[in-house]
Biopython code that builds the backbone (N, CA, C, O; Angstrom):
import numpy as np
from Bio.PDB.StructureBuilder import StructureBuilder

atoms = [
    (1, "UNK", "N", (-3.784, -2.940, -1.690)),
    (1, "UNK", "CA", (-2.443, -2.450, -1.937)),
    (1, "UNK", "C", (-2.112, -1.383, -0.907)),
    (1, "UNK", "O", (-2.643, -0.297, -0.679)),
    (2, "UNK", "N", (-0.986, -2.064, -0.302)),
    (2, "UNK", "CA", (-0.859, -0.719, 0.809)),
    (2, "UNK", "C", (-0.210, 0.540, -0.095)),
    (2, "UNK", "O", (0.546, 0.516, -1.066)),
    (3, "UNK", "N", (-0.981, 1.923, 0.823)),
    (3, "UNK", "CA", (-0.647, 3.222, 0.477)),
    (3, "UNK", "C", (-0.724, 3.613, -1.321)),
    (3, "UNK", "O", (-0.160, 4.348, -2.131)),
    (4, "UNK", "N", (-1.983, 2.423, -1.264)),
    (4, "UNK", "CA", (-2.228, 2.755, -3.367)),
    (4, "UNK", "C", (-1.321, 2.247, -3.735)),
    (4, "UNK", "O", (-1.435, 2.158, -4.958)),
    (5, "UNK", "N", (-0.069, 1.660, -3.284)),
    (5, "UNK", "CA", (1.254, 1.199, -3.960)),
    (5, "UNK", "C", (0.499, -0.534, -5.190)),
    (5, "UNK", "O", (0.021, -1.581, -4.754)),
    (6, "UNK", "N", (0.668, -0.205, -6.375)),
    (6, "UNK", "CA", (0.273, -1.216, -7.015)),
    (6, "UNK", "C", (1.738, -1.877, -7.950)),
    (6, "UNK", "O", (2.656, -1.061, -7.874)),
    (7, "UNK", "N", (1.917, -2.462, -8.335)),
    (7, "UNK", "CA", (2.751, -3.454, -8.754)),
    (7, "UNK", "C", (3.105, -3.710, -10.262)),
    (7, "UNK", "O", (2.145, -4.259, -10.803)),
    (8, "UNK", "N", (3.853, -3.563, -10.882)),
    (8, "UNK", "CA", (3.859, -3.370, -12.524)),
    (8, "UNK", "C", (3.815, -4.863, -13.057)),
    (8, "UNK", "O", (2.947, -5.296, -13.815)),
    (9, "UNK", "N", (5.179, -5.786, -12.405)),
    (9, "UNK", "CA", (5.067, -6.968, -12.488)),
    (9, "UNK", "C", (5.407, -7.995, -10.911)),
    (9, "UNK", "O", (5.470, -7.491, -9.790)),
    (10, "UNK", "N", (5.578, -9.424, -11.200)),
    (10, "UNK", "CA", (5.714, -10.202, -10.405)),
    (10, "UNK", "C", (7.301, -9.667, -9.490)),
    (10, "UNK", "O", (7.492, -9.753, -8.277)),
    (11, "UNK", "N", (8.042, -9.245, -10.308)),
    (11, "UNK", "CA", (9.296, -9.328, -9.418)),
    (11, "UNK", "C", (9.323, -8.502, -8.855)),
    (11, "UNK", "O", (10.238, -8.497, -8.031)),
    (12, "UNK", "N", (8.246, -7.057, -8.876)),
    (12, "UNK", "CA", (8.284, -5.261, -8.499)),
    (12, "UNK", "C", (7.582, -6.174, -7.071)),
    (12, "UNK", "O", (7.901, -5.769, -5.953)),
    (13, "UNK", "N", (6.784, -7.202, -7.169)),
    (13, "UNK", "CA", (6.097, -7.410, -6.039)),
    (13, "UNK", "C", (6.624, -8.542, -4.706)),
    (13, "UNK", "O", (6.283, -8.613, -3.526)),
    (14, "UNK", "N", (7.436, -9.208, -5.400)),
    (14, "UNK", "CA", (8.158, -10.086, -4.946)),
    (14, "UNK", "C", (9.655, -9.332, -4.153)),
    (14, "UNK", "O", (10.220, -9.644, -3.105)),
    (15, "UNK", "N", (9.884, -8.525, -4.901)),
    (15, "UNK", "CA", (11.078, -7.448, -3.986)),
    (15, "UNK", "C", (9.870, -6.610, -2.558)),
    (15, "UNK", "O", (10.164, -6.500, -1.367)),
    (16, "UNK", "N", (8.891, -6.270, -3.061)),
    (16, "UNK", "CA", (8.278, -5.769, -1.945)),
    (16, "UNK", "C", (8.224, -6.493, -1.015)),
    (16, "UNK", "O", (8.573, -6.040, 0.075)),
    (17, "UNK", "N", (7.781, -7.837, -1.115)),
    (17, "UNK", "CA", (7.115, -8.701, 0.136)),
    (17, "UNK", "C", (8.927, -9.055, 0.718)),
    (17, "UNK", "O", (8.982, -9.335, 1.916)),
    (18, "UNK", "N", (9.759, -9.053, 0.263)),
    (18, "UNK", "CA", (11.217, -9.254, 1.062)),
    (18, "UNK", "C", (11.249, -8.587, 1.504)),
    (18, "UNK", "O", (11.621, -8.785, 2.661)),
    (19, "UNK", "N", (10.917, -7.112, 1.122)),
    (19, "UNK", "CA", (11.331, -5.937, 1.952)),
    (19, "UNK", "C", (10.571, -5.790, 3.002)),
    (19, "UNK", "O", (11.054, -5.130, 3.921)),
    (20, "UNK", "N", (9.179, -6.354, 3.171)),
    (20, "UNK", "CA", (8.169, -6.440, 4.387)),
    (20, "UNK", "C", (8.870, -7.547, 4.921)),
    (20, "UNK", "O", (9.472, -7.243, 5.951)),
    (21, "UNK", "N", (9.008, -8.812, 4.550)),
    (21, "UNK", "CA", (9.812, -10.087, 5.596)),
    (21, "UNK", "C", (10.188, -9.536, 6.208)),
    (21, "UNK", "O", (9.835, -9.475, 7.386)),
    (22, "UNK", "N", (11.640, -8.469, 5.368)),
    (22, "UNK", "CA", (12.998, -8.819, 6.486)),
    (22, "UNK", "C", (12.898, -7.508, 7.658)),
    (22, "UNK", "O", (13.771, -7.212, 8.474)),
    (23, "UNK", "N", (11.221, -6.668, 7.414)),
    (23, "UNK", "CA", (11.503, -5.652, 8.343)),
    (23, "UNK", "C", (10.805, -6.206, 9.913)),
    (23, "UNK", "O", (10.709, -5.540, 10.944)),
    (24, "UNK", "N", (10.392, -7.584, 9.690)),
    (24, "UNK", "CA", (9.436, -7.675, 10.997)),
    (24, "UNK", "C", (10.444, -9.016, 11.653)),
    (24, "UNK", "O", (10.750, -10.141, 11.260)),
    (25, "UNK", "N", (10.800, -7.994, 13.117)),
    (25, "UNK", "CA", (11.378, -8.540, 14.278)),
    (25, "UNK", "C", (10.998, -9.630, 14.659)),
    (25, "UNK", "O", (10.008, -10.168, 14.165)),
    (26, "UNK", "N", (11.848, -10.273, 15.794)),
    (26, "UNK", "CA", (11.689, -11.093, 16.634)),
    (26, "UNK", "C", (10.510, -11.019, 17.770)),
    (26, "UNK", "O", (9.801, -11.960, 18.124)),
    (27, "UNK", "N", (10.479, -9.941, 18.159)),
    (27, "UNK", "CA", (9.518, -9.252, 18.962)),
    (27, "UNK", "C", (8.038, -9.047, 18.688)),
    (27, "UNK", "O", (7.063, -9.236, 19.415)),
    (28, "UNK", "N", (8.170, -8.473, 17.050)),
    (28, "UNK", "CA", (6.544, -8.919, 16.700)),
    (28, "UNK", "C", (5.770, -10.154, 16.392)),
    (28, "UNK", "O", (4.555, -10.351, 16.371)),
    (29, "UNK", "N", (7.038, -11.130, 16.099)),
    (29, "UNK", "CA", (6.646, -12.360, 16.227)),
    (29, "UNK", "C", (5.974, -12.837, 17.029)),
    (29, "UNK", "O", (4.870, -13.364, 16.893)),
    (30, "UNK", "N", (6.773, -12.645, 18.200)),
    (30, "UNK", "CA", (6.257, -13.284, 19.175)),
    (30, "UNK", "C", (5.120, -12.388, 20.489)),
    (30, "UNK", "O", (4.730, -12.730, 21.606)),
    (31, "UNK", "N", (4.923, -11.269, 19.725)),
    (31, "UNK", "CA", (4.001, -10.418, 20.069)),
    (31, "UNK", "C", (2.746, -10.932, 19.103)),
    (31, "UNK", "O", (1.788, -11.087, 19.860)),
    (32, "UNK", "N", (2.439, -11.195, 18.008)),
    (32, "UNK", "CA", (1.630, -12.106, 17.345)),
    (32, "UNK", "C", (1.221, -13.504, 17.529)),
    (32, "UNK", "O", (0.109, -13.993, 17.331)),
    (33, "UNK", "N", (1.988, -13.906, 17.822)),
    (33, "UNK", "CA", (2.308, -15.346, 18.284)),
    (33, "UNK", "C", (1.044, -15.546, 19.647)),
    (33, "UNK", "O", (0.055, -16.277, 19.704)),
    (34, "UNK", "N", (1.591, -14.587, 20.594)),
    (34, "UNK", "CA", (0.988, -14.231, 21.881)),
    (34, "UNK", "C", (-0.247, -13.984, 21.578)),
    (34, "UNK", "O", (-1.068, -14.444, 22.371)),
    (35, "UNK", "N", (-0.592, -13.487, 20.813)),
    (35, "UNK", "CA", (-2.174, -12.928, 20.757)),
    (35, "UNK", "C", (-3.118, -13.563, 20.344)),
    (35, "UNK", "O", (-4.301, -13.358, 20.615)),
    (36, "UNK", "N", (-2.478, -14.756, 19.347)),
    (36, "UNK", "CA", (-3.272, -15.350, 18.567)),
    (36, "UNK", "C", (-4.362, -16.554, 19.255)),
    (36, "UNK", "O", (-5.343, -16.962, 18.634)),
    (37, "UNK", "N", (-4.072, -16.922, 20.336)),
    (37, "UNK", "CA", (-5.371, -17.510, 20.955)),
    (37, "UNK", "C", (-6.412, -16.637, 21.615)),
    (37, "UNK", "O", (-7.454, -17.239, 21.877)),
    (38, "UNK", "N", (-6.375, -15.368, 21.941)),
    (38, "UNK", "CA", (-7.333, -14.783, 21.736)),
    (38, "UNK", "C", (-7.916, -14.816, 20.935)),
    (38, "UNK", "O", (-9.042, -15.301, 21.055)),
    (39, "UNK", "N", (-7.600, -14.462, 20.046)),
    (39, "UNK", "CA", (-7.748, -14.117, 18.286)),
    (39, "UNK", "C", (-9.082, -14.882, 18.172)),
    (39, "UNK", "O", (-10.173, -14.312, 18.177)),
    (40, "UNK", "N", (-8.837, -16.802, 18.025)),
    (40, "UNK", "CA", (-9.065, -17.271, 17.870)),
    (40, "UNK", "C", (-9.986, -17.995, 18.832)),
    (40, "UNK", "O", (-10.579, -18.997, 18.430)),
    (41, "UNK", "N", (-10.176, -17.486, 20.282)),
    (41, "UNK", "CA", (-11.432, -18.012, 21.002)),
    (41, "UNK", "C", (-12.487, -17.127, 20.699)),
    (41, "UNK", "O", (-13.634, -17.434, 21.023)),
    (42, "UNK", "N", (-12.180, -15.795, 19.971)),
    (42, "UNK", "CA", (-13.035, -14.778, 19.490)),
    (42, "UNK", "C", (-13.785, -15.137, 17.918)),
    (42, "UNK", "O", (-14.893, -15.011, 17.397)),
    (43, "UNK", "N", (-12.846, -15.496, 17.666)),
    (43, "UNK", "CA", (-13.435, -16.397, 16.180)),
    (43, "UNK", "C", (-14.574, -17.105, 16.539)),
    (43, "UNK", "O", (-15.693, -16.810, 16.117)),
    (44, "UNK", "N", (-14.288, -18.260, 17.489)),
    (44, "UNK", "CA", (-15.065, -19.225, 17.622)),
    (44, "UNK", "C", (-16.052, -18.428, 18.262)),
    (44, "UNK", "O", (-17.124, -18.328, 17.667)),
    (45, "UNK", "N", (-15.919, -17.840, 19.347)),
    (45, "UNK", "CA", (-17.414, -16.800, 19.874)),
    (45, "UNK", "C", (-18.504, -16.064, 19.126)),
    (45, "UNK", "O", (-19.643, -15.779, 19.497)),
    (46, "UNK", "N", (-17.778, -15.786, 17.791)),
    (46, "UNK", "CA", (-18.425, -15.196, 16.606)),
    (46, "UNK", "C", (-19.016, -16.214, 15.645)),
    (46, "UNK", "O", (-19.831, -15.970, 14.756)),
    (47, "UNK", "N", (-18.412, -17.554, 15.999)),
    (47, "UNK", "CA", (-18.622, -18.385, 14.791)),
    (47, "UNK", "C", (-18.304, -18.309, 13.497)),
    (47, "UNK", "O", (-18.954, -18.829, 12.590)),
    (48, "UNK", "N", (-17.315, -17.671, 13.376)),
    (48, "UNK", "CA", (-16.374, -17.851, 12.036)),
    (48, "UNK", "C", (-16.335, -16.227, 11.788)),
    (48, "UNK", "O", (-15.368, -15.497, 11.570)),
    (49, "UNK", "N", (-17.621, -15.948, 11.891)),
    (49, "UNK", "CA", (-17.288, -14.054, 11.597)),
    (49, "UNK", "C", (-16.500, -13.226, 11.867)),
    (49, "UNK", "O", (-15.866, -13.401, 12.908)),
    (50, "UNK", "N", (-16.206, -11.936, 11.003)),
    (50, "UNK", "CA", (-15.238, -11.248, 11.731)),
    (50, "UNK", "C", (-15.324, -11.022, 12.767)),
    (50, "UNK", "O", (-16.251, -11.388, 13.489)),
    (51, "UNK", "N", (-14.087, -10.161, 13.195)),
    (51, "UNK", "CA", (-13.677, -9.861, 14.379)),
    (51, "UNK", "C", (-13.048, -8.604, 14.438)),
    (51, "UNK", "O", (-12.220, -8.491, 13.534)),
    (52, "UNK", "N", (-13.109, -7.889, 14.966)),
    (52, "UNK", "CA", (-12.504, -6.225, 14.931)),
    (52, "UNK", "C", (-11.719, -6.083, 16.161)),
    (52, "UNK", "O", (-12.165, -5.681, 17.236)),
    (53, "UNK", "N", (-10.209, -6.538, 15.855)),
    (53, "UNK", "CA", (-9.200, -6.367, 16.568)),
    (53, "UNK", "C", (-7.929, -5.892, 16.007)),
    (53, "UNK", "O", (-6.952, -5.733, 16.740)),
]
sb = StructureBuilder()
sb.init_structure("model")
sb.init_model(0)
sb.init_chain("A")
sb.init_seg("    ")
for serial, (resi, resn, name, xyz) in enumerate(atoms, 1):
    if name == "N":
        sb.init_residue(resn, " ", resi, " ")
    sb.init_atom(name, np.array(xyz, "f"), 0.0, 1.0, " ", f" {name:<3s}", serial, name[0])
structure = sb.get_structure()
């Protein structure tokens, strides 16, 4: 739970995750987007294990 924030019911949590949707840009998209084959030749280098990025 970010910042200890915990959830009373389904809809207290369901308004949260809209409010996270609608705050992430175009830009981090595709700033995520971008990264993610790294990501993921690091995966495979580890063999499934984490990864600390």
């Amino acid at each position: 739970y970010r910042d200890g924030k915990q959830f009373n019911n389904i809809q207290d949590l369901h308004s949260a995750i809209l409010v996270a949707w609608s705050s992430i840009t175009p830009e981090n998209l595709i700033k995520y987007v971008n990264g993610m084959q790294k990501r993921m030749i690091d995966v495979v280098k580890e063999r499934g294990d984490k990864i600390n990025k």
